[in-house]
C-alpha positions in Angstrom: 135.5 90.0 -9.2 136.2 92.1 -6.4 138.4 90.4 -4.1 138.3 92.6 -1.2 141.5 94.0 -1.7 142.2 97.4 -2.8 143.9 98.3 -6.5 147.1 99.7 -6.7 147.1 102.4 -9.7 150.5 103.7 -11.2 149.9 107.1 -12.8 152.2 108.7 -15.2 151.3 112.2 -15.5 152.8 112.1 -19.3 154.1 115.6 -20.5 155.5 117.7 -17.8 154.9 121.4 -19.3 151.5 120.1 -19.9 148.3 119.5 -17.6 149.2 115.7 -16.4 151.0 117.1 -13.4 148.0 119.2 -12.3 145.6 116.4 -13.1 147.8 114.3 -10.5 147.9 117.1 -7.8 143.8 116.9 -8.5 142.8 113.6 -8.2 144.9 113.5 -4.9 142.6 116.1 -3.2 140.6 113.3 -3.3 139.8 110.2 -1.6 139.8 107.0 -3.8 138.7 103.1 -3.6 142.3 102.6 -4.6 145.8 103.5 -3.8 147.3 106.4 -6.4 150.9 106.0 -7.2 153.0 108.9 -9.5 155.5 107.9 -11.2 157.0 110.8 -12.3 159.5 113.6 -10.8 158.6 114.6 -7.1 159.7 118.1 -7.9 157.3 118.6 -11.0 154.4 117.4 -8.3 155.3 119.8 -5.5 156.1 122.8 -7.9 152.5 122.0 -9.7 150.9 122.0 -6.5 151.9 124.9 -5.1 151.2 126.5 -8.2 147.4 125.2 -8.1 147.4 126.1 -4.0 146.6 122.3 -3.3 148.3 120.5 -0.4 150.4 117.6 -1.4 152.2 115.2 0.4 154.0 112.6 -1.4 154.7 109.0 0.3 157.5 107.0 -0.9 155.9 103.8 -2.5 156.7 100.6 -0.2 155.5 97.4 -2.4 155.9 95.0 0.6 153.3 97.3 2.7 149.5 96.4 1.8 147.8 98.3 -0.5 145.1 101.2 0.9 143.4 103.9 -0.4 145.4 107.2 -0.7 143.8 109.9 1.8 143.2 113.5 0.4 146.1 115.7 -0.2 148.4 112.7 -0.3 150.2 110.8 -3.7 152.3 107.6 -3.4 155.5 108.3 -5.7 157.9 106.2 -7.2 160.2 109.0 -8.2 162.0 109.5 -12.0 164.1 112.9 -12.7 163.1 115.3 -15.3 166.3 116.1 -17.1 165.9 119.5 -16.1 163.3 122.0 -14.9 160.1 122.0 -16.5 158.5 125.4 -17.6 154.5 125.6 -18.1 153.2 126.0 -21.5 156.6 125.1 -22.7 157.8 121.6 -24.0 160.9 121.1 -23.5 162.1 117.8 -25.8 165.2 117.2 -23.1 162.2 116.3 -21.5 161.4 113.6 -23.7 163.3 110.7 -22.8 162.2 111.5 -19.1 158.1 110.9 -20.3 159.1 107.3 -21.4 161.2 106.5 -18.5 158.0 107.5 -16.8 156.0 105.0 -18.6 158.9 102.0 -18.3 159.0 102.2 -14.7 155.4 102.2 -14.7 154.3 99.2 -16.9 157.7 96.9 -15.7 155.9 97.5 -12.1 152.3 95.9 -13.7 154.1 92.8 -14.8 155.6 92.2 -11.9 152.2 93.1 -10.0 153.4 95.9 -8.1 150.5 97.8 -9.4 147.3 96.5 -10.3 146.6 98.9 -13.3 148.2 102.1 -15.2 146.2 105.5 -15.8 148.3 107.6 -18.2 148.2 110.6 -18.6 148.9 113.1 -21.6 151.8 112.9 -23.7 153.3 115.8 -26.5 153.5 113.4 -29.7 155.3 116.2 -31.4 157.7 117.1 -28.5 158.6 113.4 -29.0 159.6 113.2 -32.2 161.4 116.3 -32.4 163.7 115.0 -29.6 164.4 112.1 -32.4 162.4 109.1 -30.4 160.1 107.8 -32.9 156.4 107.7 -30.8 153.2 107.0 -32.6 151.0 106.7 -29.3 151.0 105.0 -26.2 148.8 102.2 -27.3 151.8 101.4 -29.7 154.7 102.4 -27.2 152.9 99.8 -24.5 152.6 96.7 -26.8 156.1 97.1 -27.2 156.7 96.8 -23.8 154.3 94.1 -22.8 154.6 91.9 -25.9 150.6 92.4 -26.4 148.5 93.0 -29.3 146.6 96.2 -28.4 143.1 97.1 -29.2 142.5 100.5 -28.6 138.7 101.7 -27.7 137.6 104.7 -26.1 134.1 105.2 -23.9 132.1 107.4 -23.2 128.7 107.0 -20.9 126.8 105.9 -23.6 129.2 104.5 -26.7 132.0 102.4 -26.6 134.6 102.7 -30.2 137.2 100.6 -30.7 139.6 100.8 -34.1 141.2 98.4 -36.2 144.0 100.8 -37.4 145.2 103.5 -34.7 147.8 106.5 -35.7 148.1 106.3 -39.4 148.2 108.6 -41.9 144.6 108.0 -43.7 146.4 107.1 -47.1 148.3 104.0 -45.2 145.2 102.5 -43.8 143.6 100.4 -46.7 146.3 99.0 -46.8 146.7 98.5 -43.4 143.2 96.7 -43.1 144.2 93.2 -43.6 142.2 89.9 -42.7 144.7 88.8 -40.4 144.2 92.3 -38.8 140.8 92.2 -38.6 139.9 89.1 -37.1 142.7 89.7 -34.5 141.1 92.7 -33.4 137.5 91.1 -32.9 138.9 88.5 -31.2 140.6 90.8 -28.7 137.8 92.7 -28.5 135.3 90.0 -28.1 137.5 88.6 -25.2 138.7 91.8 -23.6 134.7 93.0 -23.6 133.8 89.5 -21.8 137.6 89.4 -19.6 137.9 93.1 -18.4 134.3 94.9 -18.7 132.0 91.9 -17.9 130.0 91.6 -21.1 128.6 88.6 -21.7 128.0 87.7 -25.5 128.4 91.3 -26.6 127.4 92.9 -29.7 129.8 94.4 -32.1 128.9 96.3 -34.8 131.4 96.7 -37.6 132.2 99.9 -39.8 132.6 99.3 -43.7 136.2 101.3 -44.9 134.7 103.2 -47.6 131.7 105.2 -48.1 128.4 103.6 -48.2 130.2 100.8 -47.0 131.7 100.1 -50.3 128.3 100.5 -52.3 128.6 96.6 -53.7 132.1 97.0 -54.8 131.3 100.3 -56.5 133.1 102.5 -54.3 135.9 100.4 -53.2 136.2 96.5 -52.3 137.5 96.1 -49.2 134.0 95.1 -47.7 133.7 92.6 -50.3 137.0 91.1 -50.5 138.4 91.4 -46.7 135.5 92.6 -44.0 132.5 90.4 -45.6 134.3 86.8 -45.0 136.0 87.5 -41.9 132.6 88.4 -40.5 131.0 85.7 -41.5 133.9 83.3 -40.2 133.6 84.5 -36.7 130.0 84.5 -37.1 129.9 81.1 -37.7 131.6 80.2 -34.5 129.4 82.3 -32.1 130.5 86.3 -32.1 127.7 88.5 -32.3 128.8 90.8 -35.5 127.2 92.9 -37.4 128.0 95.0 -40.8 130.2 95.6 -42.6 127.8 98.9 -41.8 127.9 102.6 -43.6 130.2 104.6 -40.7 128.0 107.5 -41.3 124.8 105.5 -40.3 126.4 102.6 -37.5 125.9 106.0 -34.9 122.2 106.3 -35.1 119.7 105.1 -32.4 118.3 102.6 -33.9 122.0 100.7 -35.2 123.2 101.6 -31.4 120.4 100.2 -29.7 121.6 96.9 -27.5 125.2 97.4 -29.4 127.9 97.2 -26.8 130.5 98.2 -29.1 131.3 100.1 -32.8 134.5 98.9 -34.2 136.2 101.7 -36.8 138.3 101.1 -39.3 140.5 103.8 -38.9 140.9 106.6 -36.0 138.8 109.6 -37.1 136.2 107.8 -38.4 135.1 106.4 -34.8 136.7 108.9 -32.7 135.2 112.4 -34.1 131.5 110.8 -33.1 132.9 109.5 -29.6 134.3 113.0 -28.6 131.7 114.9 -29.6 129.3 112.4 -27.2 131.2 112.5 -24.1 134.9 114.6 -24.4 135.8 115.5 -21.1 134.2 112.2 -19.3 135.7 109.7 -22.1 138.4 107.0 -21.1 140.7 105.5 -23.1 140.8 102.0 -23.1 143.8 99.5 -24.2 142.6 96.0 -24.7 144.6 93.0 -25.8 147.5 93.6 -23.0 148.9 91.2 -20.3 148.1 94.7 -18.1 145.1 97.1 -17.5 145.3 100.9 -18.8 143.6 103.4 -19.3 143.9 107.3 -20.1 142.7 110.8 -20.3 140.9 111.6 -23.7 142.6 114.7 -24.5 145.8 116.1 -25.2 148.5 118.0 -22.8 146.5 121.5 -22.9 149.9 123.8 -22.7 147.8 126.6 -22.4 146.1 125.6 -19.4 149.3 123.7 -17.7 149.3 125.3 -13.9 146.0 127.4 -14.4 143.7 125.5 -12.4 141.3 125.5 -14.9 140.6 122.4 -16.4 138.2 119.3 -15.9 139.7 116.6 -14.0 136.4 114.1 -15.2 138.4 111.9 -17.8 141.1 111.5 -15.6 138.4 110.4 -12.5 136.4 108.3 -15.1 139.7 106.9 -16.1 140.9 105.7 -12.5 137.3 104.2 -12.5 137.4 101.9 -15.0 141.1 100.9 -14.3 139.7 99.6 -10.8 136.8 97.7 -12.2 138.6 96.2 -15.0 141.6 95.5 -12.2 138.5 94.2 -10.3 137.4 92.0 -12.9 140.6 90.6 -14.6 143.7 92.2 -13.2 146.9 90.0 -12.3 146.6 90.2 -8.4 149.7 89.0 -7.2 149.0 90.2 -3.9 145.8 88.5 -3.2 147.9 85.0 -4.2 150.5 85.3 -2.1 152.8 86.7 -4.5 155.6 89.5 -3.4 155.5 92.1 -5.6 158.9 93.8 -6.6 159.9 97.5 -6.5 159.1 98.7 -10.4 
């Protein structure tokens, strides 16, 4: 519900040689319903917009002052260092620890309610790992750091996906589908759909593993032996379900129509039909955290880092649904009387 009150948004603009730090300078030439935060190097924001030719002035973040919306050509900032300069196009993996300190400073201020929700934007997997921190995703990185189970669904204007398994490599993921697994993740997402989007009773339909949805144990049993019962367990205490459905038919009209959301199984079987429905306009969602966030749909684009020429709609669609789902379910600590502390 929409206390009156506007959201306070920490945004980490994720890899520095990449396009998060133009996608910052961007979504400050605009004017908000909520007040825009970087965390991130003040340097790497003033370089980036000079670069792009876009005024910027950056505010020092005050968490005792109330919360307003950030007027064009201005950026709150709650400053971290780059370990040293940042060249476009280039990662740099001295770089890398300075992306996660980005991201700690960020979440530690949505528990303690200085912000309201987290946008994130893209990081360099790769980059990561080379630099020796072992990184999977942020989904994974931000459970860590909460203590949450994460459920991680992208939208688009038309579909929702959510997955079971995330970043795997596609020979881990059988057995990675596990009934325990499975039935957390339905749960979350059943709860999450109601908590932070506002669906009441919604529809899930549920992907089958293997092809053909198993074809009766013929082409695999994991349908048989793990989806079928934990289906019909939740089904018998009220979730809508429905499947265990052939992937390469759950994505027609009819299947879609009144669905509110397609669970995967694993990451390419959902995502591939997302992205080609709405890339550029998609948000990704983390469910099943004590905090809101959501991010970009796309990767760190070296090639177009300080060009200007990119499309800043996931990143607006993004802000969007971190205020409504803030809106709807956020931990307001303001609007209680709490004091929120500097993150």
């Amino acid at each position: 519900m929409n206390t009156g009150v506007p959201i306070r948004i920490a945004l980490t603009p994720g890899e520095p040689a990449g396009i998060g730090p133009d996608l910052c300078v961007l979504a400050a030439q605009r004017t908000h319903r909520a007040e825009l935060v970087a965390v991130a190097d003040p340097g790497l924001l003033e370089r980036r917009a000079r670069r792009l030719s876009r005024p910027l002035a950056l505010v020092a973040f005050d968490p005792d002052r109330a919360p307003r919306p950030t007027p064009p050509g201005t950026l709150g900032i709650v400053p971290v260092a780059l370990r040293r300069p940042e060249t476009c196009g280039r990662a740099d993996p001295e770089n890398a620890p300075y992306v996660l300190d980005t991201l700690r400073r960020a979440v530690a201020g949505c528990v303690d309610g200085g912000f309201d929700a987290l946008v994130t934007g893209p990081v360099h997997k790769g980059v990561l790992n080379d630099a020796g921190i072992a990184f999977t995703g942020h989904t994974e990185f931000l459970a860590e750091q909460t203590g949450g189970a994460p459920v991680m669904m992208l939208t688009a204007p038309d579909l929702r996906v959510a997955l079971v398994t995330t970043h795997l490599a596609l020979r881990d993921v059988p057995a990675a589908i596990t009934a325990e697994r499975l039935e957390g993740v339905l749960r979350t997402l059943h709860r999450d759909l109601e908590r932070r989007l506002g669906i009441s009773q919604p529809r899930i339909l549920v992907c089958g593993l293997n092809p053909h949805a198993g074809e009766g144990g013929h082409l695999g049993r994991e349908e048989i032996e793990i989806v079928e019962p934990v289906l019909a367990r939740l089904r018998a205490e009220g979730l809508r379900l429905q499947g265990p459905l052939p992937a390469d038919t759950a994505f027609t009209p009819p299947r879609l129509a009144g669905a509110d959301v397609v669970l995967a199984m694993y990451h390419d079987q959902g995502l591939a039909v997302l992205k080609h429905a709405g890339f550029g306009h998609a948000v990704n969602v983390t469910l099943g955290l004590p905090i809101v966030r959501t991010s970009v749909d796309h990767g760190t684009a070296l090639d177009l880092a300080g060009t200007g020429a990119i499309d800043t709609g996931s990143l607006e669609a993004a802000i969007e649904a971190a205020i409504g789902m803030a809106e709807r379910g956020g931990t307001r600590a303001r609007t209680t009387g709490g004091r929120a502390r500097t993150p």
